[in-house]
OpenMM code with the backbone's topology and positions (N, CA, C; nanometers):
from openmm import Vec3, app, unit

residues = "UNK UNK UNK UNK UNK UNK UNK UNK UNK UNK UNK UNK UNK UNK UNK UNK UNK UNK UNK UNK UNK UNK UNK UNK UNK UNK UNK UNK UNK UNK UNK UNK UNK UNK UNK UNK UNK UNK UNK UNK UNK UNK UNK UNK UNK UNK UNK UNK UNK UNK UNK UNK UNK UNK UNK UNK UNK UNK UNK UNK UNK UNK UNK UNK".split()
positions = [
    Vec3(6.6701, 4.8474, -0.6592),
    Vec3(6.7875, 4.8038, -0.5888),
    Vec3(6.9146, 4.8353, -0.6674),
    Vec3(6.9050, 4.7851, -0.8294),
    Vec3(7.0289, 4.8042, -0.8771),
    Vec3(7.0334, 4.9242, -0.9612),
    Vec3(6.9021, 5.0181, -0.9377),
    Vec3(6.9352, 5.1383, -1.0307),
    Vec3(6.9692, 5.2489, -0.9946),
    Vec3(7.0307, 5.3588, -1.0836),
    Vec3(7.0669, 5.4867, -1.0563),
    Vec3(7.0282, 5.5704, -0.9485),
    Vec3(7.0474, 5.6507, -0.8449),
    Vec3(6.9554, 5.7591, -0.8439),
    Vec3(7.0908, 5.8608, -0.7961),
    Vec3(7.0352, 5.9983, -0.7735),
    Vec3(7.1431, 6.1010, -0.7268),
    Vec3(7.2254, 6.0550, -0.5922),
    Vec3(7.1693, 5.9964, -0.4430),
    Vec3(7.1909, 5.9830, -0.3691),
    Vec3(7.3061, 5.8619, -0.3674),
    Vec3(7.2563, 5.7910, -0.4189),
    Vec3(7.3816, 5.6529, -0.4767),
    Vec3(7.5276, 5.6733, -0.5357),
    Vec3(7.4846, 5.7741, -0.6194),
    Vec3(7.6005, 5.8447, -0.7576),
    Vec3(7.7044, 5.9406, -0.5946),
    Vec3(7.6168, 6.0423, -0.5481),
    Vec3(7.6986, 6.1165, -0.4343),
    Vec3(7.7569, 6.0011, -0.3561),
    Vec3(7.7013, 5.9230, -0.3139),
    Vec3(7.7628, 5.8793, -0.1922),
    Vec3(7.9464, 5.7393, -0.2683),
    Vec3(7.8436, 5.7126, -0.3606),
    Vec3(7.9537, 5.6760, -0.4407),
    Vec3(8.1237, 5.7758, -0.4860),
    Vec3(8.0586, 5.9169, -0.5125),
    Vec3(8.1420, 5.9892, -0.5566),
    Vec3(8.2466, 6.0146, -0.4036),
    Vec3(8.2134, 6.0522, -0.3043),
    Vec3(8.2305, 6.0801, -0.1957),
    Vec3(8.3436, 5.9322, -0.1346),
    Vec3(8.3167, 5.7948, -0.1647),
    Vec3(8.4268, 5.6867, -0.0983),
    Vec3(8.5219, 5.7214, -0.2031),
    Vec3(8.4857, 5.7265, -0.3113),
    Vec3(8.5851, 5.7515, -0.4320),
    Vec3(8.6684, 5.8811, -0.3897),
    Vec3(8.6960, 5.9415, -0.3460),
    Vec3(8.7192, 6.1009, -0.3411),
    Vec3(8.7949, 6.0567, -0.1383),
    Vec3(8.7117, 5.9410, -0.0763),
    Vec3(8.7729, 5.9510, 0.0357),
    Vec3(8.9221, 5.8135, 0.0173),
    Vec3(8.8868, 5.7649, -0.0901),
    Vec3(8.9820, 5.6918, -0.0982),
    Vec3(9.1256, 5.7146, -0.1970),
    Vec3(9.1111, 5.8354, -0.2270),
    Vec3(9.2046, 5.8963, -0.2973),
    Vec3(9.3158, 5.9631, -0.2575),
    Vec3(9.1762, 6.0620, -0.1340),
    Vec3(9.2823, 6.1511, -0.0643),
    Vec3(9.3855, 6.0736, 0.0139),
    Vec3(9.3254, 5.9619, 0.0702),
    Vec3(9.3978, 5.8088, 0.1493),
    Vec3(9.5145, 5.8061, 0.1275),
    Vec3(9.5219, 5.7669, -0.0631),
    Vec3(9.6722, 5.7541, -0.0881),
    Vec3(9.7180, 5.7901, -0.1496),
    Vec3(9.6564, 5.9585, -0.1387),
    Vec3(9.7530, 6.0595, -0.1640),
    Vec3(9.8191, 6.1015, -0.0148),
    Vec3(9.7803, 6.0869, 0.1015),
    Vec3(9.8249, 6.1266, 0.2413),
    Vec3(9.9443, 6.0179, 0.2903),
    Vec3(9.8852, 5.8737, 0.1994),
    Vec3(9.9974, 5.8022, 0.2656),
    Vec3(10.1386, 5.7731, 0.1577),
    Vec3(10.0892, 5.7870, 0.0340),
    Vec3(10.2026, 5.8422, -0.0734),
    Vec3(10.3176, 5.9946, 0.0035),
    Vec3(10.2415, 6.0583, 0.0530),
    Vec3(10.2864, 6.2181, 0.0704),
    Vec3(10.3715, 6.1537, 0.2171),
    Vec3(10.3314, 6.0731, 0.3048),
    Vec3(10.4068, 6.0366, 0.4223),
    Vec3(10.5224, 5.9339, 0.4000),
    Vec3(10.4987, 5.8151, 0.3103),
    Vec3(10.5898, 5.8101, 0.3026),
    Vec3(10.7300, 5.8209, 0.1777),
    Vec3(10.7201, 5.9411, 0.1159),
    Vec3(10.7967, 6.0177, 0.0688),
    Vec3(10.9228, 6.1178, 0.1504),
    Vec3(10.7902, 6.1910, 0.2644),
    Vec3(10.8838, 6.2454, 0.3668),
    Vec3(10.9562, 6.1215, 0.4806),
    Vec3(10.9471, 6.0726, 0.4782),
    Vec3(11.0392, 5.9709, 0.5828),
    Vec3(11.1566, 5.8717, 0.4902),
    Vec3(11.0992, 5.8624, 0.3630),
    Vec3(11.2392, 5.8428, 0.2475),
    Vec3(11.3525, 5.9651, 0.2486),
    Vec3(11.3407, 6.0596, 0.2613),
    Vec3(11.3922, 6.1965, 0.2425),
    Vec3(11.4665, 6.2134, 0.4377),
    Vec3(11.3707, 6.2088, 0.5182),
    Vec3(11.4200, 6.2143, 0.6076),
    Vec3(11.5373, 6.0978, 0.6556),
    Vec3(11.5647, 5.9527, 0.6000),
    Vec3(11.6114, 5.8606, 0.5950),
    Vec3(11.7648, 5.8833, 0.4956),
    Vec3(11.7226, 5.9359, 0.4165),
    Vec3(11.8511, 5.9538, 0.3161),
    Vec3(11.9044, 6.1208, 0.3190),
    Vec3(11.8805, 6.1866, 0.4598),
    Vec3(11.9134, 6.3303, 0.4833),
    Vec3(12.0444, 6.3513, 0.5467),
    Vec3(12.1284, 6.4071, 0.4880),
    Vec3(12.2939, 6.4110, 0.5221),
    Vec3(12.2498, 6.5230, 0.6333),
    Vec3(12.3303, 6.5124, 0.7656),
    Vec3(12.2740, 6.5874, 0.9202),
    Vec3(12.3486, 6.7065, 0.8615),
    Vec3(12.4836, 6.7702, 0.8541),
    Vec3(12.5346, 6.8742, 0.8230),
    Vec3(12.6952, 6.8783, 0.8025),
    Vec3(12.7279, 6.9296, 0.7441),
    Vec3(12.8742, 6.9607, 0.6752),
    Vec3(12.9243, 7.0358, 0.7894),
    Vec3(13.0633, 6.9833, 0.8282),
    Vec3(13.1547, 7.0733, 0.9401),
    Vec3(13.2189, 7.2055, 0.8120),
    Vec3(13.2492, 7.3026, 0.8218),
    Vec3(13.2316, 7.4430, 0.6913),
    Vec3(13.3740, 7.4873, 0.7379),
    Vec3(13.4373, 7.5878, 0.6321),
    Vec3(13.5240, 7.6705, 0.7141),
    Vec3(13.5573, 7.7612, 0.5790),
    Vec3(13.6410, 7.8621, 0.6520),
    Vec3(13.6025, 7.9968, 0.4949),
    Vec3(13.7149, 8.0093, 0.4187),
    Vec3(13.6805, 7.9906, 0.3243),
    Vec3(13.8243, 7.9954, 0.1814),
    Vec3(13.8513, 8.1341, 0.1795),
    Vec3(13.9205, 8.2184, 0.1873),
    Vec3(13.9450, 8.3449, 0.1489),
    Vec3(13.9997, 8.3545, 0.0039),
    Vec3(14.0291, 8.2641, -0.0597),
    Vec3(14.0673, 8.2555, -0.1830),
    Vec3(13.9862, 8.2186, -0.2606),
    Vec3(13.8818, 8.2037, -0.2515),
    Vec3(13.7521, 8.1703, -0.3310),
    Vec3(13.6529, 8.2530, -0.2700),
    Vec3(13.6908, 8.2779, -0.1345),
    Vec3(13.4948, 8.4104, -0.0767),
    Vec3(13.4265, 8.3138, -0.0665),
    Vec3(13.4518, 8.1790, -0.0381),
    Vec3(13.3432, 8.1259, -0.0116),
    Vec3(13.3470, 8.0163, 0.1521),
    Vec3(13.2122, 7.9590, 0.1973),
    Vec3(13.2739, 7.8550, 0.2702),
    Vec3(13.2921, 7.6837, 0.1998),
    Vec3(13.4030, 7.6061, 0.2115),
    Vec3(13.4117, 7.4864, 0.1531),
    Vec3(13.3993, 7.3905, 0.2749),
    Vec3(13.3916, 7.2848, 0.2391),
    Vec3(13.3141, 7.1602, 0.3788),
    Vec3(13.4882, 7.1283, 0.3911),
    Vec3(13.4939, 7.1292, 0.5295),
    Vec3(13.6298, 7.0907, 0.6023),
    Vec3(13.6845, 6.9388, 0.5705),
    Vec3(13.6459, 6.8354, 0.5771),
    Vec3(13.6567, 6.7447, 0.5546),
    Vec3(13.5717, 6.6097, 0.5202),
    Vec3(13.6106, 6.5332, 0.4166),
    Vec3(13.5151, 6.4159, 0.3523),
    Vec3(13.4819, 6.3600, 0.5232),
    Vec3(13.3218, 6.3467, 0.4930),
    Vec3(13.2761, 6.1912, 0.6706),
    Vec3(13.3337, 6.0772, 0.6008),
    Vec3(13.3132, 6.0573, 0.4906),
    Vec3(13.3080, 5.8898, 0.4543),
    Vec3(13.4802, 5.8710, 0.4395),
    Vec3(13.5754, 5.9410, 0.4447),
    Vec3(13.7203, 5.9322, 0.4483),
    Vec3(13.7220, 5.8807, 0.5629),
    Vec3(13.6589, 5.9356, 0.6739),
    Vec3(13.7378, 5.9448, 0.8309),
    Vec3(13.6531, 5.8599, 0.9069),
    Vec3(13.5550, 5.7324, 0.7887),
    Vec3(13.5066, 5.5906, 0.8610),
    Vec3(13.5727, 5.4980, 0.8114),
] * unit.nanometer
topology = app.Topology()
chain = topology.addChain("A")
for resn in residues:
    res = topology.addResidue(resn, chain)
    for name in ("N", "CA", "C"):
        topology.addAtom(name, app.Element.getBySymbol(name[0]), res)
């Protein structure tokens, strides 16, 4: 009952291995919904000709 054999050790190895991937899937989910939560939507742009570049038109958090 309480001893070794191969079949015990596998099936053992196998919850171990299913309970890992677990929370590595739910670590990995919610990482992306932290990220999606703290994701700035997009910068209004416009083109510097004095630099060649584009610079963001105006601060959001000024114009709340």
């Amino acid at each position: 009952m309480f001893g070794f054999s191969l079949s015990k050790l596998l099936v053992l190895a196998v919850i171990i291995a299913a309970v890992l991937v677990l929370f590595r899937f739910l670590g990995q989910r919610n990482a992306v919904n932290e990220r999606r939560r703290g994701a700035v939507e997009a910068f209004d742009t416009e083109y510097d000709a004095e630099s060649d570049t584009y610079v963001v038109r105006g601060d959001k958090t000024a114009e709340k």
